[in-house]
Each structure stands twice: as C-alpha cells, then as structure tokens.
C-alpha positions in Angstrom: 0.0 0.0 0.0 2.8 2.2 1.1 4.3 2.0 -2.3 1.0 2.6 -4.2 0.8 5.8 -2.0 3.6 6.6 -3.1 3.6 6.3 -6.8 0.0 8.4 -6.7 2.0 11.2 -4.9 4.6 11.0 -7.3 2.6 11.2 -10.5 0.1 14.0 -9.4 3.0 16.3 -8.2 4.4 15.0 -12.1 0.6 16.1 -13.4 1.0 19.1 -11.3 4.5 20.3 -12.6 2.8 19.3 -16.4 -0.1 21.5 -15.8 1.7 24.3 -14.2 4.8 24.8 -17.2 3.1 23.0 -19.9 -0.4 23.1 -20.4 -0.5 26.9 -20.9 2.2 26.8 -23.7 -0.2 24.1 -25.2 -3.6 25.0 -24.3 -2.4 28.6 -26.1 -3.1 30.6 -22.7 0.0 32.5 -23.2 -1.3 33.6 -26.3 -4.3 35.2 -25.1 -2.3 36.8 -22.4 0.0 38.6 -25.0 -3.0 39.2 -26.9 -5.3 40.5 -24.1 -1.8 42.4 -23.8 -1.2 44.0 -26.5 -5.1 45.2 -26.9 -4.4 47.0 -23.5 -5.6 50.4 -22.7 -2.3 51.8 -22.8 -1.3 49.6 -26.2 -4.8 51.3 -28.3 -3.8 54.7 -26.5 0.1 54.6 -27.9 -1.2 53.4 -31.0 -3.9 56.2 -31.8 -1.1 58.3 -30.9 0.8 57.3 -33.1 -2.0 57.7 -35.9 -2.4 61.3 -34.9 1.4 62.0 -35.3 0.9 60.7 -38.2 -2.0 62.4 -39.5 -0.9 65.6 -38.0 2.3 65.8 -39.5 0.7 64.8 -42.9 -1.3 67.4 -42.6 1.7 70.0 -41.9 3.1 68.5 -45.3 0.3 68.9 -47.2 -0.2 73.1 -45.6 3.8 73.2 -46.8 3.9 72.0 -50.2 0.6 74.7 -50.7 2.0 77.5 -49.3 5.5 76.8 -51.6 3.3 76.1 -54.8 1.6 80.0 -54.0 5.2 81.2 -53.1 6.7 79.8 -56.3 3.4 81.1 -58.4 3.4 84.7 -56.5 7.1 85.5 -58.2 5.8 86.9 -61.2 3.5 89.4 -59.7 5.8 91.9 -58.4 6.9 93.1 -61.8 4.1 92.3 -64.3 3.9 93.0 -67.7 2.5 96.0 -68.8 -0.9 94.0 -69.9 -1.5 92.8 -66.4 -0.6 96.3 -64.5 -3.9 97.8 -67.2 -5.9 95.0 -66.2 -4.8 95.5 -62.3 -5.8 99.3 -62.9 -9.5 98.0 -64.2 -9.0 99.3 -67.5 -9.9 97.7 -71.1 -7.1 99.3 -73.3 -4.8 97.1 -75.1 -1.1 97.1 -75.0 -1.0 99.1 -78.4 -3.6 101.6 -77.0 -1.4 102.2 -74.0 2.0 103.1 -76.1 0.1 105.7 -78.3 -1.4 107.6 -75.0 2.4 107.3 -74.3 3.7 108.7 -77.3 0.8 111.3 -77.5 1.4 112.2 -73.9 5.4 113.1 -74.7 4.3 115.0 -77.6 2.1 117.0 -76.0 4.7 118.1 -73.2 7.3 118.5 -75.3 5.4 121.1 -77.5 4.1 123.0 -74.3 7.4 123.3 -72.9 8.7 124.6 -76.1 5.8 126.7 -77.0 6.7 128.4 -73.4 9.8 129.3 -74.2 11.8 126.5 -71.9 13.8 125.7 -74.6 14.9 122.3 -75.6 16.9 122.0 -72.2 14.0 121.5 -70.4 11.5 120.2 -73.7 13.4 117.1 -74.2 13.1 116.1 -70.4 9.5 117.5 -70.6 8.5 114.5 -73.4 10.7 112.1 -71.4 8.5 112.6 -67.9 5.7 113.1 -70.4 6.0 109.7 -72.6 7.2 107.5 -69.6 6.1 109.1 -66.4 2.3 110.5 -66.7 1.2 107.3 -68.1 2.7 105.4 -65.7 1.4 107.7 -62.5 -2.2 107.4 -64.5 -2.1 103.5 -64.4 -0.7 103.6 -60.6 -3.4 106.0 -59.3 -6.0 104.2 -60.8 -4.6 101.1 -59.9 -4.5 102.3 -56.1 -8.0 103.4 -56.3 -9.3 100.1 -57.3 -7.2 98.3 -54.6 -8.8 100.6 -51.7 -12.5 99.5 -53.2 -11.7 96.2 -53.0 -10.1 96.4 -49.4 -13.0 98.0 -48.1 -15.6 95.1 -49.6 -13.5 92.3 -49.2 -14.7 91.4 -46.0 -18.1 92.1 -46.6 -17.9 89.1 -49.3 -16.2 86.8 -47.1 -19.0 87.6 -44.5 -21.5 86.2 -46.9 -19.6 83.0 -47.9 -19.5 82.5 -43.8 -23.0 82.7 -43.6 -24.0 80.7 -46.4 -21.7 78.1 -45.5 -23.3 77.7 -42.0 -26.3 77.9 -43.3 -25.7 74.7 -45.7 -25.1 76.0 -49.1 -22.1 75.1 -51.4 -19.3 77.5 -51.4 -20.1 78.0 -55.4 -23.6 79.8 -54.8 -22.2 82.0 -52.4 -19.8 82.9 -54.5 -22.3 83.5 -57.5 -24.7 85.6 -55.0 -21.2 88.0 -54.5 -20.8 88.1 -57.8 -24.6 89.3 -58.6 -24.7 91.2 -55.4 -21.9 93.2 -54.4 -20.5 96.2 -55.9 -17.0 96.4 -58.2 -14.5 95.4 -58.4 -15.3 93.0 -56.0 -18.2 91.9 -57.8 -16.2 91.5 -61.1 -13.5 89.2 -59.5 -15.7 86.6 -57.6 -17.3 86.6 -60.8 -14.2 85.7 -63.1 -13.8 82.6 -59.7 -17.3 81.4 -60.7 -16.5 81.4 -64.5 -13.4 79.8 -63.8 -15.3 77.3 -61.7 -17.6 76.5 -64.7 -15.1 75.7 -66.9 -13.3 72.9 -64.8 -11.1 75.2 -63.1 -10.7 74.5 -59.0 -11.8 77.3 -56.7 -9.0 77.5 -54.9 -6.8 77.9 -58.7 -9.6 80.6 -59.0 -8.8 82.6 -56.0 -5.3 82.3 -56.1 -5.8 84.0 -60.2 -7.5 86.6 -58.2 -4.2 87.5 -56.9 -2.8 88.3 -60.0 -5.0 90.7 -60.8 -5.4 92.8 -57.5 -1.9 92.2 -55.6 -2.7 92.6 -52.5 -2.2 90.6 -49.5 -5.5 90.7 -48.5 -6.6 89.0 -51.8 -3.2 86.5 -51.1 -4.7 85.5 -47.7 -8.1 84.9 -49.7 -6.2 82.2 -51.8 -4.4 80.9 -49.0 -7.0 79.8 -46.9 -9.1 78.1 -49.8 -5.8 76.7 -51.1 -5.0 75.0 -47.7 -8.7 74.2 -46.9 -8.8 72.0 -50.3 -5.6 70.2 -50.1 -5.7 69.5 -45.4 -9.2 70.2 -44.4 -11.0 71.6 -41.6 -13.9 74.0 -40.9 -14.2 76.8 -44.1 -16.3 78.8 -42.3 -14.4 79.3 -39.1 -11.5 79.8 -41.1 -12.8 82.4 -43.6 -14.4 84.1 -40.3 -10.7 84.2 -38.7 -9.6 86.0 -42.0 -12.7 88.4 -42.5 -12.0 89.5 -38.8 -7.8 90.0 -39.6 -8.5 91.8 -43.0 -11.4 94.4 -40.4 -8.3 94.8 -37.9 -5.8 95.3 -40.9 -8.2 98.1 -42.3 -8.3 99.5 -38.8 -4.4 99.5 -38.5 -4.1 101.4 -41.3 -6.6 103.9 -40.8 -4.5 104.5 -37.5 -1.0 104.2 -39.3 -2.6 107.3 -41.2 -3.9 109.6 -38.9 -0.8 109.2 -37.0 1.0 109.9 -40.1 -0.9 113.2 -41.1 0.8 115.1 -39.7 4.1 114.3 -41.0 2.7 114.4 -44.4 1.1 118.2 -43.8 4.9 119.2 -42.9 5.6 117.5 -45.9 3.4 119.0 -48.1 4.2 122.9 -46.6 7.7 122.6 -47.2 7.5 121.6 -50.8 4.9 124.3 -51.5 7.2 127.0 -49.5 9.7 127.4 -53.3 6.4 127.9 -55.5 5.0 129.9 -53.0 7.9 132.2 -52.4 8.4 132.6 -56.4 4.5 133.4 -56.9 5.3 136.4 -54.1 8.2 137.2 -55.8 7.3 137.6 -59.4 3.8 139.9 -57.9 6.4 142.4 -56.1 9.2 142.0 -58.3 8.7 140.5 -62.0 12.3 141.7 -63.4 14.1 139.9 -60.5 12.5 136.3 -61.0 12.5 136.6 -64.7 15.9 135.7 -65.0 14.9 132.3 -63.9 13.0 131.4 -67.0 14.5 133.7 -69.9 18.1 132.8 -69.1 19.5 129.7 -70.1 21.7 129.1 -66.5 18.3 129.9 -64.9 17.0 127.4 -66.8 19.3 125.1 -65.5 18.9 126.0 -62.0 15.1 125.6 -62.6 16.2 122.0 -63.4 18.7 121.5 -60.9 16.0 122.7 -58.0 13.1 120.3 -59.5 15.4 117.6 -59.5 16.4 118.1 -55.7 12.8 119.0 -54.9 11.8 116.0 -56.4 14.3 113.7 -54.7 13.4 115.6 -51.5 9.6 114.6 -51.3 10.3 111.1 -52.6 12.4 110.7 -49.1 9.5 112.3 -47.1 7.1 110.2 -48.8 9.5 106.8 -47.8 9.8 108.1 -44.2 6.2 108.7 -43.3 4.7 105.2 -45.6 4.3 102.4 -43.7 4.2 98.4 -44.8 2.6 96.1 -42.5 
C-alpha cells in the first residue's frame, strides 16, 4: 500500500509540474495573455497616438507643399507685364492703345514746354517725364484706387460666404450671390472665380488668379485659406471668419497708421509748396528779378537743378512717413 501511495504522490505532483509549465504553452493561454496584452488600454492609447502623429504631420506637409506652390506662383506678380498692370488698374485698353497715350502724352509736353519758351533744355526732359512718367502715375493711381474698393468690400464678401456656409449652401452659390450682389470690383473678380469654376477650373486655382489681378495681401490671404482648406481640411467657415475679422483689424491699422501719419505728411506738403509759394510772391512784387529764372538759359538750369532736388526731397519724405505692415 505504502508504495502505491507513493507512486500516486509521485505522479500528481508530475501532473501538477505538467499542468503548471506546460499546459498553458499548449492549451495557447500565453497567447491570449499577449493578446489581451497587446489590446491593452495603454497599447490602443500609444497606437492612436501614433495615428495622430501621423496624420498631424501629414497634414503639416500637405499646408507646406501649398503654401511653396503660392510662393513659387506669387514670383511673377511683383513686376508684371504692362498688360497685367492695365488689367490690375481696371482698365480695357490694349497694350498698343497704351504706347500711343504714351507717345501722344510726350508730344504733347514736349510742345508745351517749347511753346513756353523753356527751350529744348527743359522740352526734351518734358517728353521724357511726359511719354514714360504720366502714363505710368495714371495707371498707378488708378490702380490704387481700385485696390482701396476692393479692401473695403473684401470682407463684406467673405462675411456672406461664412454665412452661407453655415447655413448649408455650397461655397459656389455663395460665391455666384457675391458676384450678382456686391459692388466692383469685387463683384467683377468673384465673378471671373465662378467662370473659372464653370469651366473645370478649381476654386481655390480661381482665387489664387484673383491675386494676380489685384496684388494685395489681403486678396493672397483669400487664396491661402481656400488653397489649404482643399488640399488639409477643416472648418471653411471658421476659417474664412478668422480671416474676414484680420482683414477688419488690418483696415483699422491702417486707418491709424494714417492719422498718426498726417501730420508728417502736412509738414511734408508745406515745405514743398514754400519754393512755389515764395516765387509766386516774388514775381507779384518783383517781375524783373525772378525773370531771369525762366529767360536765361543758367536759370533754366537752375530751374532744373532745383526740380530735381525737390523731387528727390519729397520722394524721401514720402518713404519716411509710408508704412508696410
């Protein structure tokens, strides 16, 4: 009996050792430990992580390769051609249009200075300015002119694609009610996006077209944000509300940056009417003294001389008190 006994101890402490080391390795209980492991909390937790890293820095990618394609395609409109700068200035001319005005222009200082008795010291300058200069300055001030409408309805048009786009309607009627709706130019360019849109073209190709034809970094930002929107995602209407509210603190910068600046450009403008002022006084109380001026020929040239320094002068004022932001 004894050595029955014993044997039975023996082989259930044997079973026992077996069950303990072996039977998980076979019955695959290990397995579902690592598996019940590796589904953890903190295994799903370091995994979305992981995802999100991933996503996040996709994202940055994508928002870095748009903003280089709009660098790279933004090169060109610092010095346009002169087609583009009559097209910036809102006007319908052609190129060929443009050079007569420019030759008629010269002519017709050239024969006014002459006629007055400058002489052709002062003529051939006079159809130079005339030629190159006047129709230049026209195309810039009406260039500027068109720029300040368009910064002042800008955000008004963003405003109404923010509200149709929480309201549920596609971005493209909004931008067709701007385009029947607003007033120019803005009205003209959200129309040439919702042509461009109905011939295939993307909107955010649209917009940044835009650019090209008003330069301004308010119509950049425009381009920008639909750009990145198309390419990463995310909410269009918060993000077109975030730019409608910068472009309304940008107008309200500058509106300060110029009254701060008026008085600057007063002084400005006193001392560069103080030589033309102290001539007219002259020529009333003496006529024979400031003659010499303009029936000599070295008063001639100091005529010159002084509008050439006078000219430089304001130019430097006008640098000092202009501000970029």
């Amino acid at each position: 009996m004894s050595s029955l006994a014993f044997a039975f101890l023996i082989t259930v402490a044997v079973g026992g050792v077996v069950y303990v080391f072996i039977y998980p390795m076979i019955s695959g209980e290990k397995r579902v430990e690592q598996r019940l492991k590796e589904i953890s909390v903190d295994e799903i937790q370091a995994k979305r992580g992981r995802k999100t890293a991933d996503a996040t820095s996709s994202r940055r990618q994508q928002v870095e390769d748009t903003l280089k394609q709009l660098e790279a395609r933004q090169k060109n409109v610092k010095n346009p051609p002169i087609e583009v700068r009559l097209l910036q200035a809102g006007l319908t001319v052609s190129k060929k249009q443009y050079y007569i005005f420019s030759v008629v222009a010269g002519l017709l200082s050239f024969v006014l200075m002459y006629l007055a008795g400058m002489g052709l010291i002062l003529a051939i300058p006079a159809f130079v300015a005339g030629g190159f200069g006047i129709p230049r300055w026209v195309i810039g001030y009406l260039k500027k002119k068109r720029e300040n409408k368009f910064i002042n309805e800008l955000p008004n048009a963003i405003d109404v694609i923010v509200r149709g786009v929480k309201a549920g309607l596609p971005i493209g009627d909004c931008i067709r009610i701007i385009a029947n709706e607003t007033t120019e130019p803005v009205k003209g360019e959200f129309r040439q996006i919702a042509e461009g849109q109905s011939v295939g073209m993307s909107l955010s190709d649209s917009a940044q077209k835009m650019y090209e034809r008003v330069p301004l970094p308010e119509a950049n930002f425009f381009g920008i944000v639909l750009a990145i929107q198309q390419q990463a995602g995310g909410n269009l209407s918060e993000a077109l509300g975030n730019l409608s509210r910068v472009l309304r603190e940008r107008k309200k910068m500058a509106a300060k940056i110029k009254a701060m600046s008026m008085e600057a450009k007063a002084s400005a403008a006193i001392i560069a009417s103080l030589p033309f002022a102290v001539m007219i006084l002259v020529y009333l109380t003496s006529p024979g003294y400031i003659e010499l001026l303009w029936t000599t020929s070295t008063g001639r040239v100091l005529m010159a001389g002084s509008a050439v320094w006078m000219l430089m002068g304001v130019m430097v004022m006008r640098k000092m008190i202009n501000f970029d932001f």
